[in-house]
SESEGU-872065 format. One line per 3 residues: number of its first residue (from 0); for each residue x, y, z of N, C-alpha, C. Coordinates in pm, 1 decimal, padded with zeros to 6 digits. Example, Ala and Ser with C-alpha at 12.3 -4.5 7.8 and 13.67 -1.06 7.14 Angstrom:
% residues 2
0	01319.0 -00569.0 00780.0 01230.0 -00450.0 00780.0 01320.0 -00330.0 00780.0; 01285.0 -00225.0 00708.0 01367.0 -00106.0 00714.0 01290.0 00003.0 00787.0
% end
This chain:
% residues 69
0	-01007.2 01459.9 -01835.5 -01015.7 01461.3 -01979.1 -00938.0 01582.1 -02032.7; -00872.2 01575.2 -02177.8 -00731.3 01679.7 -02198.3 -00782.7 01645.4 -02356.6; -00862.7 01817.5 -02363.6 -00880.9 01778.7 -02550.5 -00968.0 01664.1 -02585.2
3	-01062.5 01620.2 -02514.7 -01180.6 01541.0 -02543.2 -01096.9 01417.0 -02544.1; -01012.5 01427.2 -02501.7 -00953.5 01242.9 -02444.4 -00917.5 01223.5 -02324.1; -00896.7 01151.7 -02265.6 -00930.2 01073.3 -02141.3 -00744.5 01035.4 -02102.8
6	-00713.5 01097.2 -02034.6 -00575.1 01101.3 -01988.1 -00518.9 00967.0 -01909.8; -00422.7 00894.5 -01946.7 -00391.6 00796.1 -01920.2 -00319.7 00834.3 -01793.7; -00320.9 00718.0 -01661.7 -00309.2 00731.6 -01524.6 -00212.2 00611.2 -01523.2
9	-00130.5 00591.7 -01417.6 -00041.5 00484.1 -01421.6 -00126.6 00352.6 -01349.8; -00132.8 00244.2 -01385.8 -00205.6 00117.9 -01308.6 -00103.8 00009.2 -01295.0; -00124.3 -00066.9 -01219.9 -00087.1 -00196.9 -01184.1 -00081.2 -00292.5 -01263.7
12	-00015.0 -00361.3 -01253.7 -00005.4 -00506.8 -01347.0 -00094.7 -00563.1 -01340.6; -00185.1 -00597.3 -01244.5 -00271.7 -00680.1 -01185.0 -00377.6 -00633.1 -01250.0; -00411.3 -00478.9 -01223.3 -00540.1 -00414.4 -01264.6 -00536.0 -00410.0 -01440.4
15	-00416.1 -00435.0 -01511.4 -00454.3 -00443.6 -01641.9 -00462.9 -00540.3 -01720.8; -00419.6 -00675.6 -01589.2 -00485.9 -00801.4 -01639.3 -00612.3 -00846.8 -01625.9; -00659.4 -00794.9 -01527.1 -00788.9 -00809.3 -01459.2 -00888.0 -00746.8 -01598.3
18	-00836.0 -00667.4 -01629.1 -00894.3 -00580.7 -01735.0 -00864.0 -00640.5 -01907.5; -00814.5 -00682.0 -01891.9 -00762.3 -00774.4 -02021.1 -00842.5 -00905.5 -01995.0; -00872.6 -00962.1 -01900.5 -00932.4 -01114.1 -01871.6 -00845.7 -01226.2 -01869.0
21	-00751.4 -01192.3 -01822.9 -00634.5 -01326.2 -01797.3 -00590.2 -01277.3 -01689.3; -00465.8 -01372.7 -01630.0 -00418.3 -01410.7 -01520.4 -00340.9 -01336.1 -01510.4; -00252.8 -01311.0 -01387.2 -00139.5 -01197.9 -01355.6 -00006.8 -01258.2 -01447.2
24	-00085.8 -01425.6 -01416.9 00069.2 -01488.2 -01496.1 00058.5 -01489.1 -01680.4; -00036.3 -01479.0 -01695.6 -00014.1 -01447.8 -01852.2 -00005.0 -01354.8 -01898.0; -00057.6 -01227.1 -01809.7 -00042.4 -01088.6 -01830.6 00171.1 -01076.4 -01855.9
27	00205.5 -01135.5 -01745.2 00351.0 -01117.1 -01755.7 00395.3 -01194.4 -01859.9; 00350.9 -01299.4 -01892.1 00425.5 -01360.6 -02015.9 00400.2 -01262.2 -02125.8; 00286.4 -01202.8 -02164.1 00262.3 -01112.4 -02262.9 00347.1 -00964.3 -02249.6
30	00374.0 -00935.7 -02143.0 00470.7 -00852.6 -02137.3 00638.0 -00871.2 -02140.4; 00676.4 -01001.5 -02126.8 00767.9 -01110.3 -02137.6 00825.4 -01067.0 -02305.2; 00740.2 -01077.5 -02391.2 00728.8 -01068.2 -02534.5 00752.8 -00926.0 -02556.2
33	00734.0 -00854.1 -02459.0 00758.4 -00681.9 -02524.1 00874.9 -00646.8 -02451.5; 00947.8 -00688.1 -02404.2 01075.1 -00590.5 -02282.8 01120.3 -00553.7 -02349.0; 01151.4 -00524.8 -02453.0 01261.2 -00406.8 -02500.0 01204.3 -00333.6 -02527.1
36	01062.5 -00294.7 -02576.7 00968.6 -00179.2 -02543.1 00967.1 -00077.9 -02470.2; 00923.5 -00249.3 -02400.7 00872.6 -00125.7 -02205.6 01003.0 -00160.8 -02137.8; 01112.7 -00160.7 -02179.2 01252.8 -00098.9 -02108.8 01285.1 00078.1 -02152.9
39	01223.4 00051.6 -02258.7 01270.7 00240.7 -02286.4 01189.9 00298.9 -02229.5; 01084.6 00241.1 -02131.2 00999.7 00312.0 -02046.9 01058.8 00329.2 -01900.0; 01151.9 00250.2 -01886.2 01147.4 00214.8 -01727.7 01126.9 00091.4 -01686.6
42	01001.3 00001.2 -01772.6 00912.2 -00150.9 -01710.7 01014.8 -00227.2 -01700.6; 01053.4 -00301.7 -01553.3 01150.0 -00447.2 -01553.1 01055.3 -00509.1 -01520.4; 01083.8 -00669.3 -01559.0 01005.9 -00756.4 -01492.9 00954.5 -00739.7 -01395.5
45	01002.8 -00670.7 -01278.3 00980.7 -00682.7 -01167.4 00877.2 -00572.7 -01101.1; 00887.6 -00488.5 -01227.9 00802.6 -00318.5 -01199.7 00654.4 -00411.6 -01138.8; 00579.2 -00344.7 -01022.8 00449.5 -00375.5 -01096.5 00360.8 -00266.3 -01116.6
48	00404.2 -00118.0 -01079.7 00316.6 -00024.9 -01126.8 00358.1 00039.0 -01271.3; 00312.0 00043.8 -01350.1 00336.2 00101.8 -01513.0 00321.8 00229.9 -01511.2; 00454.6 00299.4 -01604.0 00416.5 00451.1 -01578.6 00289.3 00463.2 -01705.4
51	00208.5 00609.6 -01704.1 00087.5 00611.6 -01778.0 00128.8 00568.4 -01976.6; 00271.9 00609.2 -01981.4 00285.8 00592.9 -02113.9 00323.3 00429.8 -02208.5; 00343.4 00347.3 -02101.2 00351.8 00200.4 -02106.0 00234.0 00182.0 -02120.2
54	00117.6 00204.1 -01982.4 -00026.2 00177.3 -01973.6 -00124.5 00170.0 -02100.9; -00075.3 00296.2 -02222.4 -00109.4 00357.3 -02281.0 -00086.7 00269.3 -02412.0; 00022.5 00209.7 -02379.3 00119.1 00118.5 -02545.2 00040.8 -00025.6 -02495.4
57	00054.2 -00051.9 -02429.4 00022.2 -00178.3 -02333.8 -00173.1 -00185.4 -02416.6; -00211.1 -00072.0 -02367.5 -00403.7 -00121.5 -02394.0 -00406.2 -00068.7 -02581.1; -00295.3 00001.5 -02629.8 -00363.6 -00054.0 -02750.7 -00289.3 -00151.0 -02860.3
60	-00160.0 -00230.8 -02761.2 -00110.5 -00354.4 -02832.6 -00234.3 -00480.6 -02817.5; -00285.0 -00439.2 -02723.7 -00344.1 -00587.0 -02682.2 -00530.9 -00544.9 -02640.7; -00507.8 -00472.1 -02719.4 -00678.6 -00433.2 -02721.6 -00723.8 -00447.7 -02578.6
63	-00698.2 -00349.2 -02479.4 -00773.1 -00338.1 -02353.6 -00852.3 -00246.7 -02376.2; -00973.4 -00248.0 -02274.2 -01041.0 -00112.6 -02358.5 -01039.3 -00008.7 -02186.1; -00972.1 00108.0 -02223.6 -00937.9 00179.9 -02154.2 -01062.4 00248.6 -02021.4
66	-01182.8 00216.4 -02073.0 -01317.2 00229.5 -02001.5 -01296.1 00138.2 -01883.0; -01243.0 00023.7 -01935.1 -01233.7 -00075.0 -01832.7 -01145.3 -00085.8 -01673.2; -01048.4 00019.4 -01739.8 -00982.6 00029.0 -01605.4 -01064.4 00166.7 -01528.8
% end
């Protein structure tokens, strides 16, 4: 924790669908819809670990709740 917030860690594709409640494959279609985003991050299709600042854009485009991971 950094300043009474909770420091974002890099996760998996998998682990932030799992955490979202859909499939690995809809998780990617929903990220499908953002690549030019998460290209100024680094994210290719093909990434599957997210650096923490994607992770971070990623749970509050799509309402993950960060407890969850």
């Amino acid at each position: 924790m950094v300043n009474g917030k909770c420091e974002m860690k890099s996760y998996y594709k998998y682990e932030l669908a799992d955490a979202a409640g859909v499939s690995t494959r809809t998780f990617g279609r929903w990220l499908q819809q953002q690549s030019e985003q998460l290209s100024q991050w680094g994210v290719t299709p093909r990434s599957q670990l997210l650096p923490p600042v994607a992770v971070e854009w990623i749970c509050n485009q799509y309402g993950i709740d960060e407890g969850e991971l």
